[in-house]
Steps between C-alpha positions, in 0.01 A plus 500: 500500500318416190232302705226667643509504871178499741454719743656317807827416298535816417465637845745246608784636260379876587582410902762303426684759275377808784678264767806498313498890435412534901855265523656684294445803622527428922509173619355182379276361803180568339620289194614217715185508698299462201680376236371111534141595519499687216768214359195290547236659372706519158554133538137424603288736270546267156677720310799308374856618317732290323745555857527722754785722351199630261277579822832680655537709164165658510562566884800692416379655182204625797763603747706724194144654435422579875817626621674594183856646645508318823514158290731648219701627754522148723429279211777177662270539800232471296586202312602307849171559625288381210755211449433358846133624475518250210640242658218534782260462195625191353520354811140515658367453092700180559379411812118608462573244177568166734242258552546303830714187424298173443738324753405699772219407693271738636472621812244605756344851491442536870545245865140395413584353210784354627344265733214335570353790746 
């Protein structure tokens, strides 16, 4: 990526891409276990890309580094899994990006504010 990336970004794509490698490799219920946190913390740590297929490049650029013949070798699985890994992305960027609607009114945090108690 030509932007410079601080240090929690870039620890993000590092797990993100190791994840995939782990999937890629065995079985992939480390990634799905922590896929959205880490999902998250891409979304949430102010770093932001033109769309999410550039976030899901530099992932998979990270997972041909890590486990060079494993992801030549499986590269269709590969692209599956960062493809719906990017479609994760774009939806929680998307979501995280909603104010609450004007034409809802709000509502109570707890009983006690409910009522008059």
């Amino acid at each position: 990526m030509d932007q410079e990336l601080n240090p929690q970004t870039d620890q993000a794509l590092n797990e993100l891409a190791m994840l995939i490698c782990q999937a890629l490799e065995n079985d992939g219920e480390m990634l799905v276990e922590r896929q959205d946190g880490l999902l998250k913390t891409l979304v949430m740590s102010g770093h932001t890309w033109k769309s999410e297929r550039t976030v899901m490049e530099e992932v998979e650029r990270r997972v041909k580094d890590q486990c060079g013949e494993s992801a030549m070798h499986r590269g269709g699985a590969l692209t599956s899994l960062t493809s719906q890994m990017g479609v994760k992305l774009q939806s929680l960027a998307r979501w995280e990006s909603k104010s609450p609607s004007e034409e809802t009114p709000s509502k109570p945090a707890n009983i006690s504010s409910a009522t008059d108690a």
